[in-house]
GULOPA-667241 format. One line per 8 residues: number of its first residue (from 1); their letters; for each residue x, y, z of C-alpha. Coordinates in pm, 1 decimal, always signed. Example, Ala and Ser with C-alpha at 12.3 -4.5 7.8 and 13.67 -1.06 7.14 Angstrom:
BEGIN
1 = AS = +1230.0/-450.0/+780.0 ~ +1367.0/-106.0/+714.0
***
This chain:
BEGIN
1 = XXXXXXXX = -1402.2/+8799.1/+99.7 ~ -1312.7/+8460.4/+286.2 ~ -1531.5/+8399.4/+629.2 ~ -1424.2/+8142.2/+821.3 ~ -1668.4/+7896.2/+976.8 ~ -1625.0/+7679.5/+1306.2 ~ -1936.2/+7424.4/+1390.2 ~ -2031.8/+7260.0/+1108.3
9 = XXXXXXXX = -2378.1/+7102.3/+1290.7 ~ -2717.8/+7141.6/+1145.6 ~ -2779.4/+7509.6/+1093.4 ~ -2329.5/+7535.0/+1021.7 ~ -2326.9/+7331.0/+778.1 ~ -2616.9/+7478.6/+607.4 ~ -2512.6/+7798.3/+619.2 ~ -2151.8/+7682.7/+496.5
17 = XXXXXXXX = -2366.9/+7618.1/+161.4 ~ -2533.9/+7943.9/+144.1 ~ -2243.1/+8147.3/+173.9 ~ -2058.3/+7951.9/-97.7 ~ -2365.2/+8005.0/-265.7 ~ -2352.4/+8352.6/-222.6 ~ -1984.9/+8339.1/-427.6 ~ -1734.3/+8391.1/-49.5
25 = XXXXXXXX = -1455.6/+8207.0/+4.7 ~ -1550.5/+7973.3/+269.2 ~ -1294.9/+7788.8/+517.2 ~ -1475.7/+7560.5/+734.7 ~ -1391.4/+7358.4/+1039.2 ~ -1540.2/+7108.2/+1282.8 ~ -1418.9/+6929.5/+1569.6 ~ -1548.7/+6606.2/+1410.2
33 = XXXXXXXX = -1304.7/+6517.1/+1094.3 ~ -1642.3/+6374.4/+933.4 ~ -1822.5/+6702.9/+894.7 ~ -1496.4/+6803.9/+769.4 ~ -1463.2/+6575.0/+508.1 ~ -1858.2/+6604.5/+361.2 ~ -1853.5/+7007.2/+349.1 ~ -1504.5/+6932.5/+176.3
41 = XXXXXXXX = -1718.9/+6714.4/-107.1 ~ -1945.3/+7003.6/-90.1 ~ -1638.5/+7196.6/-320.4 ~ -1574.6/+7397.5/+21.2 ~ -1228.7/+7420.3/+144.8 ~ -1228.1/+7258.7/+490.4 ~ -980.4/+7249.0/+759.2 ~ -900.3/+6970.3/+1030.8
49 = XXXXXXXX = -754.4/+7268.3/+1284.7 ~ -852.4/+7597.0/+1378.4 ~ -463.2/+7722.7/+1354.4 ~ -534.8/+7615.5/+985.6 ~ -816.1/+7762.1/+937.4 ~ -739.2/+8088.2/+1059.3 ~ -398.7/+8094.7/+856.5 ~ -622.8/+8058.5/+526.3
57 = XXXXXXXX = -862.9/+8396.1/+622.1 ~ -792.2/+8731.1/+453.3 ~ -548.4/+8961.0/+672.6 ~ -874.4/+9104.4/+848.2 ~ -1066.0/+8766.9/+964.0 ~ -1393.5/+8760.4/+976.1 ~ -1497.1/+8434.2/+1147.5 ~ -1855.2/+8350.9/+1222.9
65 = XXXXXXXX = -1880.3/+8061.8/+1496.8 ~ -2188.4/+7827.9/+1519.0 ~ -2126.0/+7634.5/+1838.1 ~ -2329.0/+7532.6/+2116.0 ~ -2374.4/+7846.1/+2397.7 ~ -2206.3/+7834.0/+2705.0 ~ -1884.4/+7665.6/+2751.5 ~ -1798.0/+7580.0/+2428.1
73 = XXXXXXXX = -1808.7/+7960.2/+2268.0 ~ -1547.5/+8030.1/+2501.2 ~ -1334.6/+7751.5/+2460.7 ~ -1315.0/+7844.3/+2085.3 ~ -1284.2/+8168.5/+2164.0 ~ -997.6/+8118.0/+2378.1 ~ -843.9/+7923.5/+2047.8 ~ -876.4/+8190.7/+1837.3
81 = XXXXXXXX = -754.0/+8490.7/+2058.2 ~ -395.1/+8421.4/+1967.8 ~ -475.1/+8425.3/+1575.1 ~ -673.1/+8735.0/+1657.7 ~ -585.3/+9119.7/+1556.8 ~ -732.8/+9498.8/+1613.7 ~ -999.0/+9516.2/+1281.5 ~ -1083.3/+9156.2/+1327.4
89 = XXXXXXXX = -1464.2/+9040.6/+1364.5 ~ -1547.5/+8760.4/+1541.2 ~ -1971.5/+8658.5/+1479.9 ~ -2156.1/+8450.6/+1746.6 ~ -2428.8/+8253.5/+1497.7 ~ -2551.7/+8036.0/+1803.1 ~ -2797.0/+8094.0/+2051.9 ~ -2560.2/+8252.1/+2325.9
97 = XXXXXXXX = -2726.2/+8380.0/+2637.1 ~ -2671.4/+8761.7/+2590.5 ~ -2527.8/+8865.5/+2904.1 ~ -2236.6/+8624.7/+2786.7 ~ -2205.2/+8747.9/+2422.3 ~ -2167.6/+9149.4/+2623.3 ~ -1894.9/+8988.0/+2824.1 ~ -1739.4/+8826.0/+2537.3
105 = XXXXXXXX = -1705.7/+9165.3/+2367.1 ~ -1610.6/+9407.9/+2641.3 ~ -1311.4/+9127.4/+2667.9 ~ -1181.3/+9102.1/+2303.6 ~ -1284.1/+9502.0/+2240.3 ~ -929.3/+9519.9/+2434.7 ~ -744.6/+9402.7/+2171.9 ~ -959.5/+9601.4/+1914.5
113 = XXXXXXXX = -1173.3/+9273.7/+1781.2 ~ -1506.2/+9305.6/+1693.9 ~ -1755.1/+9060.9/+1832.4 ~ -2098.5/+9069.3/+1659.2 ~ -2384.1/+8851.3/+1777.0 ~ -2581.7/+8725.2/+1511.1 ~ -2974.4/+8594.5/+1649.0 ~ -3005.9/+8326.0/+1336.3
121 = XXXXXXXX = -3348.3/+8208.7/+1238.6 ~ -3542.6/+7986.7/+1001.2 ~ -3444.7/+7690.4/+1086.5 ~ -3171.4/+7427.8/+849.1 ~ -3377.0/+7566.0/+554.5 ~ -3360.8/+7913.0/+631.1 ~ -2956.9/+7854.7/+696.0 ~ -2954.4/+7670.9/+333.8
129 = XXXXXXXX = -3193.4/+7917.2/+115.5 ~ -3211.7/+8301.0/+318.6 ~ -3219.9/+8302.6/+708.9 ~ -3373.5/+8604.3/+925.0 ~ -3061.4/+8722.5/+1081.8 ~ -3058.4/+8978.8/+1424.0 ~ -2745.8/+9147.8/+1425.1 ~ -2575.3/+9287.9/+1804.6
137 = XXXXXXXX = -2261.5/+9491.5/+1771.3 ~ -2032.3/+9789.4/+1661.5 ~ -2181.3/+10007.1/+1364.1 ~ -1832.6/+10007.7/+1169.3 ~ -1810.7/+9627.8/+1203.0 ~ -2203.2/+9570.1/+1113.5 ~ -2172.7/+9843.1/+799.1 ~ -1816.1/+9632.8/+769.4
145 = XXXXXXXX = -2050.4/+9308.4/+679.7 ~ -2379.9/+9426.4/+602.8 ~ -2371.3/+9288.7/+259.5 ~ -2292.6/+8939.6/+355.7 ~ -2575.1/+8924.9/+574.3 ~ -2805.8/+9058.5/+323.0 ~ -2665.8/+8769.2/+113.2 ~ -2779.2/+8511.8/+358.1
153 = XXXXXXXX = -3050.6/+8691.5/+442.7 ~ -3427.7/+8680.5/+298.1 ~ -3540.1/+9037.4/+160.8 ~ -3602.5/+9211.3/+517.4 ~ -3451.9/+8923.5/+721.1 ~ -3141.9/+9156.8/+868.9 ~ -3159.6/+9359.8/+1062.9 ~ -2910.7/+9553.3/+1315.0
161 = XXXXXXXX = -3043.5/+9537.9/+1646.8 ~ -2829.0/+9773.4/+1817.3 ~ -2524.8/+9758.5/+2047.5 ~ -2352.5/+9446.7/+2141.3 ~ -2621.5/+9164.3/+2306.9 ~ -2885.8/+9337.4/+2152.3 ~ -2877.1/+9065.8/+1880.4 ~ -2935.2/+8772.6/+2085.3
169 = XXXXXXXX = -3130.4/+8924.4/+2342.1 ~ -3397.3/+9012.6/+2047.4 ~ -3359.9/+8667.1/+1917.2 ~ -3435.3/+8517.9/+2277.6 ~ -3755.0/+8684.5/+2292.5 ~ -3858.1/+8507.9/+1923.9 ~ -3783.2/+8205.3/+2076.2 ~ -3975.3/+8293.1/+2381.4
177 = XXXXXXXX = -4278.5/+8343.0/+2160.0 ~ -4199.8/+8091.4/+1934.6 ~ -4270.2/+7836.4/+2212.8 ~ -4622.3/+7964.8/+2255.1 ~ -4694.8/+7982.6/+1916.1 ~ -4591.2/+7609.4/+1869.5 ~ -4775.5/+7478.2/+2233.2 ~ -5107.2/+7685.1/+2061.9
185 = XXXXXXXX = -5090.9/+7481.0/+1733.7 ~ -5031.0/+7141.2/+1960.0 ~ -5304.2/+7234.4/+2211.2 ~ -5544.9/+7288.8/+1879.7 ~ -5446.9/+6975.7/+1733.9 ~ -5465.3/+6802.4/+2090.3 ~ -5851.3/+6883.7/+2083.5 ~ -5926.8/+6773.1/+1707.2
193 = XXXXXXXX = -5780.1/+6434.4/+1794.2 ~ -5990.8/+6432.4/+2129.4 ~ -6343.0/+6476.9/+1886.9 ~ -6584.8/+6326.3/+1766.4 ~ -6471.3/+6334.3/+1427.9 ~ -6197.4/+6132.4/+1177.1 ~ -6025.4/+6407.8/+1044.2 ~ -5686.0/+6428.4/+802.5
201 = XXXXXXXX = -5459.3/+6618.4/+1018.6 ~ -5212.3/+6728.6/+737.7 ~ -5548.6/+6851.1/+500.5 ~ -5626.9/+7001.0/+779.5 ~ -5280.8/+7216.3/+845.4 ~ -5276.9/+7265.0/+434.1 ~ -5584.7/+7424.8/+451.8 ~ -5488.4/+7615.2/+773.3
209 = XXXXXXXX = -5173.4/+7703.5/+557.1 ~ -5375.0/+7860.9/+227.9 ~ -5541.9/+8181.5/+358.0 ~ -5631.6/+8126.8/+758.8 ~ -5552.4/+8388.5/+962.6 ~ -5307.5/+8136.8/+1151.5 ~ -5093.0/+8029.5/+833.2 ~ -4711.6/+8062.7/+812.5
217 = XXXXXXXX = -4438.8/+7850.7/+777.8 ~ -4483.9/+7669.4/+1180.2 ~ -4807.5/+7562.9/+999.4 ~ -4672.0/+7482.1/+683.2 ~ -4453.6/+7256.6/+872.5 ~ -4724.3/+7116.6/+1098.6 ~ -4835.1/+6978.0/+756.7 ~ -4503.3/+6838.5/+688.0
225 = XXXXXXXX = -4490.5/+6693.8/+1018.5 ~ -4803.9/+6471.8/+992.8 ~ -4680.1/+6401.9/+627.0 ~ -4341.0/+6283.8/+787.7 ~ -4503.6/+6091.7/+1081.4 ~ -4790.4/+5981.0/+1029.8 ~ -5048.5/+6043.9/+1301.5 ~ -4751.4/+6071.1/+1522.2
233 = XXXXXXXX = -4826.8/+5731.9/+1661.5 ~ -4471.9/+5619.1/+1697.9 ~ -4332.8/+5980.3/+1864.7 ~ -4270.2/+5991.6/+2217.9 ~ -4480.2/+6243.2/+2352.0 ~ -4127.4/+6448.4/+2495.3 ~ -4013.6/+6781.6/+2396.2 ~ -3704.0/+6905.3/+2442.5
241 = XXXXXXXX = -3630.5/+7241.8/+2605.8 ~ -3308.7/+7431.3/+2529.1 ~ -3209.8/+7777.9/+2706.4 ~ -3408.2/+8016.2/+2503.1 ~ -3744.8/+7967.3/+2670.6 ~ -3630.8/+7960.6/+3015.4 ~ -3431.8/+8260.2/+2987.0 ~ -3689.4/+8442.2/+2796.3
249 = XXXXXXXX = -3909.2/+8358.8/+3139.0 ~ -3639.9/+8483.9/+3368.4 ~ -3597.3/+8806.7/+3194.7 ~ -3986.6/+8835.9/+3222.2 ~ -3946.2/+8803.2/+3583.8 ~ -3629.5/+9024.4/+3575.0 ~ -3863.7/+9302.6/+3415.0 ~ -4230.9/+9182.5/+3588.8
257 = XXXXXXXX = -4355.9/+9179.8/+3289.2 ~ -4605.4/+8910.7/+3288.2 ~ -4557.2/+8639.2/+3024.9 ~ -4824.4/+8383.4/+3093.9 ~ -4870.9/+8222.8/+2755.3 ~ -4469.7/+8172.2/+2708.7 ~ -4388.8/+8065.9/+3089.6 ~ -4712.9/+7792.5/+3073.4
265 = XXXXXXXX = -4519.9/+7678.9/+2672.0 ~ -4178.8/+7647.1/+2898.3 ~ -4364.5/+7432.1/+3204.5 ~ -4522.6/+7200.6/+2970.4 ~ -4225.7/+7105.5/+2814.2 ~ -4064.4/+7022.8/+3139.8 ~ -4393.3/+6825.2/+3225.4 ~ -4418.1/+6686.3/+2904.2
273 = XXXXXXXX = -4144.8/+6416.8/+3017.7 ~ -4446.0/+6270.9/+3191.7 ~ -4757.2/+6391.0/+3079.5 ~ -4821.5/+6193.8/+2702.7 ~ -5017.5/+6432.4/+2547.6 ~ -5101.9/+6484.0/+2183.5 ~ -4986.8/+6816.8/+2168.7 ~ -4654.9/+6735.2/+2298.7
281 = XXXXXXXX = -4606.5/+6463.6/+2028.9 ~ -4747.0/+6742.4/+1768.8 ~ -4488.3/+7063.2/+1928.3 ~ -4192.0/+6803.1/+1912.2 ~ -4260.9/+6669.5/+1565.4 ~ -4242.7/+7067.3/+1482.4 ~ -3928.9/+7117.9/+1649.1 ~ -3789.6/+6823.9/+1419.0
289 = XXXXXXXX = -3937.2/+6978.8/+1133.5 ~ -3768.5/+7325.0/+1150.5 ~ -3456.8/+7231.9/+1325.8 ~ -3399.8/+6925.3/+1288.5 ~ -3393.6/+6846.9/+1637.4 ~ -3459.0/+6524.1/+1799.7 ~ -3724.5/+6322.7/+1828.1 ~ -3759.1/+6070.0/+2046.5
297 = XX = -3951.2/+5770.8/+1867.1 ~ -4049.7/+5436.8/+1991.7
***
Protein backbone atom coordinates (compact mmCIF):
# COMPACT_ATOMS: atom_id res chain seq x y z
CA UNK A 1 0.00 0.00 0.00
CA UNK A 2 1.44 3.64 -0.68
CA UNK A 3 0.22 6.42 2.10
CA UNK A 4 0.95 9.63 1.30
CA UNK A 5 2.35 12.04 3.88
CA UNK A 6 2.05 15.99 3.98
CA UNK A 7 4.04 17.82 7.08
CA UNK A 8 7.16 16.50 7.40
CA UNK A 9 7.86 18.46 11.07
CA UNK A 10 8.93 16.66 14.14
CA UNK A 11 6.42 13.93 14.81
CA UNK A 12 5.96 13.77 10.28
CA UNK A 13 9.01 13.12 9.69
CA UNK A 14 9.30 10.52 12.27
CA UNK A 15 6.54 8.79 11.42
CA UNK A 16 7.63 8.99 7.59
CA UNK A 17 10.45 6.49 9.03
CA UNK A 18 8.24 4.16 10.78
CA UNK A 19 6.00 3.51 8.08
CA UNK A 20 8.88 2.81 5.66
CA UNK A 21 9.92 0.79 8.37
CA UNK A 22 6.90 -0.98 8.49
CA UNK A 23 7.66 -2.04 4.49
CA UNK A 24 4.62 0.91 2.78
CA UNK A 25 5.33 2.80 0.07
CA UNK A 26 5.75 6.18 1.40
CA UNK A 27 5.35 9.57 -0.72
CA UNK A 28 6.14 12.44 1.37
CA UNK A 29 5.81 16.16 1.03
CA UNK A 30 6.57 19.40 2.84
CA UNK A 31 6.10 22.89 2.12
CA UNK A 32 9.80 23.45 2.94
CA UNK A 33 12.00 21.83 -0.10
CA UNK A 34 14.60 21.02 2.83
CA UNK A 35 12.51 18.49 4.68
CA UNK A 36 11.95 17.30 1.29
CA UNK A 37 15.26 16.69 0.35
CA UNK A 38 16.50 14.87 3.96
CA UNK A 39 13.38 12.33 4.07
CA UNK A 40 14.46 11.87 0.29
CA UNK A 41 18.20 10.71 1.74
CA UNK A 42 16.16 8.80 4.13
CA UNK A 43 15.52 6.20 0.77
CA UNK A 44 11.81 7.73 0.89
CA UNK A 45 10.37 8.99 -2.25
CA UNK A 46 9.60 12.68 -1.67
CA UNK A 47 7.70 15.15 -3.59
CA UNK A 48 8.17 19.07 -3.98
CA UNK A 49 4.09 19.42 -4.78
CA UNK A 50 1.08 18.02 -3.49
CA UNK A 51 -0.37 17.55 -7.29
CA UNK A 52 2.78 15.23 -7.35
CA UNK A 53 2.34 13.61 -4.62
CA UNK A 54 -1.08 12.67 -4.98
CA UNK A 55 -0.45 11.47 -8.71
CA UNK A 56 2.13 8.83 -7.16
CA UNK A 57 -0.74 7.22 -4.47
CA UNK A 58 -2.49 3.94 -5.33
CA UNK A 59 -5.99 4.56 -7.19
CA UNK A 60 -7.66 4.65 -3.59
CA UNK A 61 -5.38 7.38 -1.65
CA UNK A 62 -4.90 7.10 1.58
CA UNK A 63 -3.18 10.31 2.77
CA UNK A 64 -2.42 10.96 6.39
CA UNK A 65 -1.72 14.83 7.03
CA UNK A 66 0.48 16.05 9.98
CA UNK A 67 0.02 19.81 9.90
CA UNK A 68 -0.51 22.35 12.37
CA UNK A 69 -4.59 22.58 13.50
CA UNK A 70 -6.57 25.27 12.44
CA UNK A 71 -6.01 27.06 9.30
CA UNK A 72 -3.55 25.16 7.79
CA UNK A 73 -5.59 21.58 7.76
CA UNK A 74 -7.93 23.30 5.68
CA UNK A 75 -5.81 24.95 3.39
CA UNK A 76 -4.35 21.47 2.52
CA UNK A 77 -7.43 20.14 2.52
CA UNK A 78 -8.74 22.48 0.10
CA UNK A 79 -5.48 21.28 -2.14
CA UNK A 80 -6.29 17.96 -2.10
CA UNK A 81 -10.16 18.01 -2.74
CA UNK A 82 -9.63 18.17 -6.46
CA UNK A 83 -7.21 14.98 -6.43
CA UNK A 84 -9.84 13.49 -4.18
CA UNK A 85 -12.42 10.46 -5.06
CA UNK A 86 -15.53 8.41 -3.33
CA UNK A 87 -13.29 5.37 -1.35
CA UNK A 88 -10.59 7.82 -0.60
CA UNK A 89 -9.31 8.34 3.15
CA UNK A 90 -8.01 11.33 4.18
CA UNK A 91 -6.19 10.95 8.17
CA UNK A 92 -5.85 14.07 10.39
CA UNK A 93 -2.39 12.99 12.50
CA UNK A 94 -2.30 16.55 14.19
CA UNK A 95 -3.85 17.84 17.10
CA UNK A 96 -7.09 19.31 15.37
CA UNK A 97 -9.69 20.76 17.66
CA UNK A 98 -12.52 18.13 17.21
CA UNK A 99 -15.42 20.13 16.45
CA UNK A 100 -13.26 21.04 13.26
CA UNK A 101 -12.13 17.48 12.31
CA UNK A 102 -16.55 16.65 12.51
CA UNK A 103 -16.88 19.54 10.15
CA UNK A 104 -14.14 18.48 8.00
CA UNK A 105 -15.87 15.12 7.50
CA UNK A 106 -19.56 15.91 7.21
CA UNK A 107 -17.95 18.20 4.19
CA UNK A 108 -15.80 15.67 2.21
CA UNK A 109 -18.42 12.60 3.28
CA UNK A 110 -20.26 14.45 0.18
CA UNK A 111 -18.06 13.34 -2.19
CA UNK A 112 -17.78 9.85 -0.48
CA UNK A 113 -14.07 10.54 1.21
CA UNK A 114 -13.29 9.25 4.32
CA UNK A 115 -11.80 11.52 6.91
CA UNK A 116 -10.31 9.68 9.95
CA UNK A 117 -8.85 11.58 12.87
CA UNK A 118 -5.97 10.02 14.24
CA UNK A 119 -5.15 11.41 18.29
CA UNK A 120 -1.13 10.57 17.88
CA UNK A 121 0.91 10.09 20.99
CA UNK A 122 4.37 9.35 22.34
CA UNK A 123 6.05 11.94 21.40
CA UNK A 124 9.12 12.03 18.15
CA UNK A 125 10.09 8.63 19.66
CA UNK A 126 6.86 7.13 19.81
CA UNK A 127 6.32 8.49 15.95
CA UNK A 128 9.92 6.79 15.14
CA UNK A 129 9.63 3.28 17.18
CA UNK A 130 5.42 2.50 17.93
CA UNK A 131 3.11 5.53 18.76
CA UNK A 132 -0.33 5.19 20.82
CA UNK A 133 -2.67 6.08 18.12
CA UNK A 134 -6.73 7.20 18.86
CA UNK A 135 -8.55 6.57 15.88
CA UNK A 136 -12.17 8.89 15.00
CA UNK A 137 -14.06 7.78 11.95
CA UNK A 138 -16.12 5.39 9.63
CA UNK A 139 -15.85 1.55 10.63
CA UNK A 140 -15.23 0.45 6.83
CA UNK A 141 -12.46 3.06 6.51
CA UNK A 142 -10.87 2.23 10.16
CA UNK A 143 -11.22 -1.86 9.38
CA UNK A 144 -9.93 -0.37 5.73
CA UNK A 145 -6.47 0.62 7.70
CA UNK A 146 -6.44 -1.11 10.84
CA UNK A 147 -3.33 -2.94 10.03
CA UNK A 148 -1.26 0.04 9.28
CA UNK A 149 -2.01 1.48 12.47
CA UNK A 150 -1.22 -1.58 14.31
CA UNK A 151 2.10 -1.29 12.40
CA UNK A 152 2.85 2.06 13.86
CA UNK A 153 1.35 1.29 16.77
CA UNK A 154 2.87 -0.25 20.18
CA UNK A 155 1.03 -3.64 21.18
CA UNK A 156 -2.36 -1.99 22.56
CA UNK A 157 -1.52 1.55 21.34
CA UNK A 158 -4.72 1.67 18.70
CA UNK A 159 -7.44 1.92 19.34
CA UNK A 160 -10.85 3.02 17.47
CA UNK A 161 -12.49 5.55 19.40
CA UNK A 162 -15.69 5.71 17.74
CA UNK A 163 -17.41 7.98 15.19
CA UNK A 164 -15.76 10.83 13.54
CA UNK A 165 -14.10 13.52 16.36
CA UNK A 166 -14.14 10.92 18.74
CA UNK A 167 -10.40 10.47 18.00
CA UNK A 168 -9.20 13.79 18.83
CA UNK A 169 -11.63 14.62 21.31
CA UNK A 170 -10.17 11.45 23.40
CA UNK A 171 -6.72 12.59 22.62
CA UNK A 172 -7.56 16.22 23.98
CA UNK A 173 -8.48 14.92 27.22
CA UNK A 174 -4.74 12.99 27.44
CA UNK A 175 -3.36 16.12 26.86
CA UNK A 176 -5.57 17.73 29.37
CA UNK A 177 -4.19 15.32 31.94
CA UNK A 178 -0.98 15.19 30.62
CA UNK A 179 -0.51 18.84 31.73
CA UNK A 180 -1.23 17.94 35.32
CA UNK A 181 0.75 15.09 35.39
CA UNK A 182 3.81 17.14 34.11
CA UNK A 183 2.98 20.55 36.55
CA UNK A 184 2.87 17.54 39.57
CA UNK A 185 6.40 16.24 38.69
CA UNK A 186 7.65 20.16 38.38
CA UNK A 187 5.85 21.21 41.58
CA UNK A 188 7.75 17.99 43.33
CA UNK A 189 10.94 18.88 41.94
CA UNK A 190 10.23 22.70 42.73
CA UNK A 191 10.22 21.67 46.54
CA UNK A 192 13.44 19.31 46.50
CA UNK A 193 15.38 22.24 45.08
CA UNK A 194 13.73 24.61 47.78
CA UNK A 195 15.35 22.00 50.79
CA UNK A 196 17.63 21.68 52.86
CA UNK A 197 19.40 19.12 51.10
CA UNK A 198 22.06 18.74 47.84
CA UNK A 199 20.41 16.23 46.03
CA UNK A 200 21.16 14.64 42.25
CA UNK A 201 18.02 15.45 40.53
CA UNK A 202 18.44 12.89 37.62
CA UNK A 203 19.39 9.86 40.51
CA UNK A 204 16.67 11.03 41.89
CA UNK A 205 14.05 10.67 38.72
CA UNK A 206 16.10 7.16 37.92
CA UNK A 207 15.20 5.94 41.04
CA UNK A 208 11.64 7.41 40.80
CA UNK A 209 11.74 5.57 37.34
CA UNK A 210 12.76 1.78 38.76
CA UNK A 211 9.71 0.64 40.79
CA UNK A 212 7.90 4.00 42.41
CA UNK A 213 4.50 4.09 42.15
CA UNK A 214 5.00 7.41 40.00
CA UNK A 215 7.40 5.84 37.23
CA UNK A 216 6.68 5.95 33.47
CA UNK A 217 8.14 7.31 30.63
CA UNK A 218 7.26 11.51 31.76
CA UNK A 219 9.67 10.34 34.54
CA UNK A 220 11.97 8.53 32.56
CA UNK A 221 12.30 11.66 30.68
CA UNK A 222 12.48 13.95 33.71
CA UNK A 223 15.78 11.98 34.07
CA UNK A 224 16.78 12.71 30.62
CA UNK A 225 15.94 16.19 31.06
CA UNK A 226 18.33 16.96 33.98
CA UNK A 227 20.86 14.68 32.04
CA UNK A 228 20.32 17.08 28.97
CA UNK A 229 20.35 20.34 31.03
CA UNK A 230 21.97 20.26 33.70
CA UNK A 231 20.26 21.68 36.78
CA UNK A 232 18.28 23.61 34.30
CA UNK A 233 20.25 26.68 35.15
CA UNK A 234 20.39 28.09 31.69
CA UNK A 235 16.33 27.36 30.81
CA UNK A 236 14.05 30.14 30.88
CA UNK A 237 11.59 29.39 33.32
CA UNK A 238 8.57 29.70 30.23
CA UNK A 239 6.35 27.03 29.08
CA UNK A 240 4.62 27.02 26.19
CA UNK A 241 0.88 26.34 25.94
CA UNK A 242 -0.66 24.98 22.72
CA UNK A 243 -4.60 24.37 22.25
CA UNK A 244 -4.97 21.08 23.92
CA UNK A 245 -5.06 22.27 27.52
CA UNK A 246 -7.23 25.15 27.06
CA UNK A 247 -9.73 23.35 25.19
CA UNK A 248 -9.65 20.43 27.44
CA UNK A 249 -10.68 23.34 30.21
CA UNK A 250 -13.44 24.71 28.07
CA UNK A 251 -15.03 21.43 27.47
CA UNK A 252 -14.83 20.98 31.35
CA UNK A 253 -16.78 24.06 31.63
CA UNK A 254 -18.96 23.04 28.61
CA UNK A 255 -19.85 19.80 30.73
CA UNK A 256 -19.37 21.43 34.61
CA UNK A 257 -17.38 18.95 35.26
CA UNK A 258 -14.86 20.27 37.58
CA UNK A 259 -11.23 19.93 36.47
CA UNK A 260 -9.20 21.70 39.11
CA UNK A 261 -5.86 19.97 38.84
CA UNK A 262 -5.80 20.42 34.79
CA UNK A 263 -7.34 24.15 34.68
CA UNK A 264 -4.58 25.28 37.70
CA UNK A 265 -1.60 23.08 34.98
CA UNK A 266 -3.21 25.47 32.06
CA UNK A 267 -3.04 28.94 34.37
CA UNK A 268 0.42 28.33 35.36
CA UNK A 269 1.64 28.06 32.11
CA UNK A 270 0.12 31.31 31.11
CA UNK A 271 1.68 32.78 34.41
CA UNK A 272 4.72 31.08 33.97
CA UNK A 273 5.75 33.95 31.39
CA UNK A 274 6.34 35.83 34.61
CA UNK A 275 6.53 33.83 37.50
CA UNK A 276 10.42 32.01 37.31
CA UNK A 277 9.76 29.09 39.05
CA UNK A 278 11.64 25.83 39.20
CA UNK A 279 8.91 23.82 38.20
CA UNK A 280 8.28 25.75 35.15
CA UNK A 281 11.95 25.36 34.04
CA UNK A 282 11.51 21.45 35.04
CA UNK A 283 7.63 21.06 32.96
CA UNK A 284 9.32 22.89 29.91
CA UNK A 285 12.54 20.91 29.85
CA UNK A 286 9.86 17.85 29.70
CA UNK A 287 7.99 19.24 26.97
CA UNK A 288 11.46 19.41 25.02
CA UNK A 289 12.16 16.04 25.99
CA UNK A 290 9.06 14.27 24.53
CA UNK A 291 8.28 16.60 21.77
CA UNK A 292 10.84 18.25 21.00
CA UNK A 293 9.38 21.47 21.57
CA UNK A 294 11.07 24.62 22.38
CA UNK A 295 12.90 25.75 24.94
CA UNK A 296 13.66 28.95 25.58
CA UNK A 297 17.38 29.14 26.98
CA UNK A 298 19.44 32.03 28.03
Amino acid sequence: MKIGIIGLGKMGYNLALNMRDKGYDVQAYNRSNAKVDAIIQEGVTGHYTIASLMGALDDRKVVWLMVPAGEAVDSVIEELSPCLKAGDIVIDGGNSKYQDTINRNNSLNENGVYYLDAGTSGGTEGARNGACMMVGGDVKAVEYLEDFFKALTVENGFLHTGISGSGHYVKMIHNGIEYGMMQAIGEGFNILKSSRFNLDYSAIAKVWSNGSIIRGLLMNLTEQAFINNGNLENIIPIIDAHGEGQWTVEEAIRLNVPIPVIANSLFVRYASKDSGQFSDKVVAALRNEFGGHKLHVQ
